[in-house]
N, C-alpha and C positions, 0 to 999 in steps of 0.2 A: 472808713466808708469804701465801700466799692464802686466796683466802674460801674455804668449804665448798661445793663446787657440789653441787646434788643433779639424780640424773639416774636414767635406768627401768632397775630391776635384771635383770640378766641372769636368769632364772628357771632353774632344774633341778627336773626332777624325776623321783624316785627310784621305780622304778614297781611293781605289786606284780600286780595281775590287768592283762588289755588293756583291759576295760573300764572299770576305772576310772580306770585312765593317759588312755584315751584322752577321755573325758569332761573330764577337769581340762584337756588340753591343749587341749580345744575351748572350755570357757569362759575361758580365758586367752585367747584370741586373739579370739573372738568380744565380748566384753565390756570389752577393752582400751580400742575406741574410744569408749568415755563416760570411761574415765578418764583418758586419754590427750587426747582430744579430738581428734582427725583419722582421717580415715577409713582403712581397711586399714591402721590403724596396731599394733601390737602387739609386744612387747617380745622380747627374745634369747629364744629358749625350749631347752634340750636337755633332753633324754630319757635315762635310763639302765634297762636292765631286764635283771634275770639269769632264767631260767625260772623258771617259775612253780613248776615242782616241786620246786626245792631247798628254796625258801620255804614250800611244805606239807610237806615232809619233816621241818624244822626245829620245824613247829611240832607237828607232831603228836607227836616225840619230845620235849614242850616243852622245848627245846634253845632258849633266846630269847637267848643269846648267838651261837650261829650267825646266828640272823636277824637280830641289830642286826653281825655283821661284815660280811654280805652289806648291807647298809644303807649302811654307813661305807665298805665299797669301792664302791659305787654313788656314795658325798657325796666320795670321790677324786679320782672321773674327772669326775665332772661338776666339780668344782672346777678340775680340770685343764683342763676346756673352758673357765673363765672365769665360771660361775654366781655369782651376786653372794646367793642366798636360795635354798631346797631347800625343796620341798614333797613328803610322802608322802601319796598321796589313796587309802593303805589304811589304814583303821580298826585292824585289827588288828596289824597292824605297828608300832603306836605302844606295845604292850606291852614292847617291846623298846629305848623311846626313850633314856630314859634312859642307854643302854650303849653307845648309838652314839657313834661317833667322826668330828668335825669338824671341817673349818678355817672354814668359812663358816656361817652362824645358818642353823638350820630356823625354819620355823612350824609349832610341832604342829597337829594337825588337831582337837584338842578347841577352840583358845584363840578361833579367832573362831565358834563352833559355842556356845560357853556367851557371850560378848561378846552375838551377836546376842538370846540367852536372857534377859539383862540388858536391853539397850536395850528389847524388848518388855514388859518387866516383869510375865513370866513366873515363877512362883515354884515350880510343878511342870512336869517333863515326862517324857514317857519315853521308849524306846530299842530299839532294835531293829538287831540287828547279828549279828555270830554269837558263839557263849558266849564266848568270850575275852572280849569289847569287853561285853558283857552282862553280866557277871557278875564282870569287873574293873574295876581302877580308872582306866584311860582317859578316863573320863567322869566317875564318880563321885565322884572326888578334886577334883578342880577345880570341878564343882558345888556339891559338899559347902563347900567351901572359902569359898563363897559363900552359904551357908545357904541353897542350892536344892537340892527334893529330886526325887531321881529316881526310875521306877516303872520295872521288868523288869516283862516279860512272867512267866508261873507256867513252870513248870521244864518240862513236856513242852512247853509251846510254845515253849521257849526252844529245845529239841533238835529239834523239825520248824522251824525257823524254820536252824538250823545247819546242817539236813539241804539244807534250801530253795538257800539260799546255797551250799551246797562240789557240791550235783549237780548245780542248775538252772542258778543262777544265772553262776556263774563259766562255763560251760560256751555261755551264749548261750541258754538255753533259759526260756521265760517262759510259765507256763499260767496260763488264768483259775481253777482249783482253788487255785495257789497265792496270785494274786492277793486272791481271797477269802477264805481263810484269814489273810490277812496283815490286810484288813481286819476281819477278826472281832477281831484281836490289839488293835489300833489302838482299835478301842473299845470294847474291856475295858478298856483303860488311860485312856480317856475318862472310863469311867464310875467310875472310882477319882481321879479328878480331873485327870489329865494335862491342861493348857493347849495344848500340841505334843510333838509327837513326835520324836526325831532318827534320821532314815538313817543310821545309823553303820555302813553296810555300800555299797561304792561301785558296788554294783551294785542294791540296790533301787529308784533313782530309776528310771530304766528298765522293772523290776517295776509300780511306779507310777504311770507316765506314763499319764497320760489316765485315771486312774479317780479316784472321791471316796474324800476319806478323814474319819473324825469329827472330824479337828483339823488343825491347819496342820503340816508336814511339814517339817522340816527335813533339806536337802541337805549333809552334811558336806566332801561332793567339792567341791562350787560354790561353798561358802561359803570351804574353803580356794583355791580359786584365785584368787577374790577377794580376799582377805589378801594375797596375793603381787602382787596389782596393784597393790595400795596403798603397797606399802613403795615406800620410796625409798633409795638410796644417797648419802653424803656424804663425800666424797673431798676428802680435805687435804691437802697436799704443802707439806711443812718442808724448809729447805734450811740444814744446817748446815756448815757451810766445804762441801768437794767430795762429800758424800754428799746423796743424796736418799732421802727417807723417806714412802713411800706408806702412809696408814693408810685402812681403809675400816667405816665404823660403820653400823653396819646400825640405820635410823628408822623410826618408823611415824609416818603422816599421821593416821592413826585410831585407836590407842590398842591396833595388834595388838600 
C-alpha cells in the first residue's frame, strides 16, 4: 500500500447565472497563486451550465426537485470530466441541495460563509439575497445551528430587493437608484445590530463594488471559491492479489 498523497483538486462548477459562474471562476484562478504558491498557477477547473431559463422556470413553479436534477446532471458531467469537488456559486440553488445527486462532495455555499462568521466572532448578521435565500433556510439553519442569529431585511424590501436581483441584476444592469436602496437596506440592518452583512446573491458584489457600506460585507461567491482551493485530495491505491482499488477522500486543510 502506499502513502496518501495529496494533490490540487480538479474543481467543477455547476453554474446558475453568467455572472456568478463567472466571478467564482475568476477568483479560483486568480487567487490560486497564494495557495498554491507559484505564479500562473491554478488548478483543473471545468464549467457546466444548462440555460438559465430552465432554472427560473423551475423555480418559479417551485418545482426544487427539477432544479436539484438539473444540478445532479450538471455533478455527472462534470464528474465525467474528472472534477475531484463541485462548487454551485448560486445561493439560491442551494434550496434544492439536499436532493441533488452525486458521485464526488460538494461545498455548500452557506459552510465557509458561516465558518468565516465564526472565526470573526460575529454573533449577528444579515442577509440579503432574493426571497428564497432570505426567507429560507439556506443560511438560517446552519447559523441557527450555531447560536448565530440572523436579520432579513422587512418584507417589502425583501420583494424590491427580488425585484433588484431577477431584472437588474441577472440581466447586467447596475443603477445607482438601486445601489442606494440596497444601502439604505444594509443599515437598517446595522442599526438592529447586524455585525456584517452576507451577499447571498452572486451578483450583488458587482452591485457593490466601489461604494460604502455600514458593515463589512460578505462575498458568498469568493468565499466559496476559496473553500475549493483549500480542499485537497487523498488518493490511496490497495493492491489486493490482481485488482487495484482507487479510493479518493475528499480533506479540508481548513476545517471546510
Amino acid at each position: 500500500m502506499s502513502n496518501p498523497v495529496e494533490r490540487i483538486p480538479h474543481i467543477g462548477i455547476v453554474a446558475g447565472t453568467a455572472e456568478g459562474a463567472a466571478l467564482c471562476y475568476r477568483t479560483v484562478c486568480q487567487e490560486a497563486e497564494s495557495v498554491i504558491g507559484r505564479r500562473y498557477v491554478h488548478p483543473e477547473v471545468t464549467l457546466h451550465s444548462f440555460s438559465l431559463h430552465r432554472y427560473l422556470e423551475a423555480i418559479d413553479q417551485d418545482d426544487w426537485a427539477e432544479v436539484a436534477a438539473l444540478m445532479s446532471q450538471s455533478s455527472a458531467k462534470l464528474t465525467r470530466a474528472g472534477a475531484d469537488v463541485i462548487i454551485c456559486p448560486n445561493n439560491t440553488l442551494h434550496k434544492a441541495f439536499r436532493l441533488v445527486e452525486s458521485q464526488v462532495p460538494w461545498i455548500h455555499i452557506a459552510k465557509p460563509v458561516v465558518r468565516e462568521v465564526g472565526a470573526r466572532c460575529w454573533h449577528r448578521v444579515g442577509i440579503l439575497g432574493t426571497q428564497t435565500v432570505m426567507e429560507g433556510s439556506v443560511y438560517s439553519e446552519p447559523l441557527h445551528q450555531l447560536n448565530l442569529d440572523l436579520i432579513v431585511p422587512e418584507r417589502d424590501d425583501r420583494a424590491r430587493i427580488q425585484h433588484i436581483i431577477r431584472h437588474e441584476l441577472i440581466a447586467g444592469v447596475r443603477t445607482v437608484k438601486s445601489v442606494l436602496f440596497v444601502q439604505q437596506v444594509i443599515a437598517e440592518m446595522a442599526f438592529n445590530g447586524a455585525e456584517a452583512v452576507i451577499l447571498a446573491c452572486t451578483e450583488l458584489p458587482f452591485l457593490m463594488a466601489g461604494y460604502q457600506a455600514a458593515v463589512p460585507l460578505l462575498d458568498s461567491t469568493r468565499l466559496l471559491a476559496r473553500a475549493a482551493l483549500h480542499y485537497r485530495v487523498q488518493e490511496v491505491r490497495n493492491s489486493e492479489g490482481s485488482h487495484l482499488v482507487n479510493s479518493r477522500v475528499m480533506t479540508s486543510v481548513q476545517g471546510t
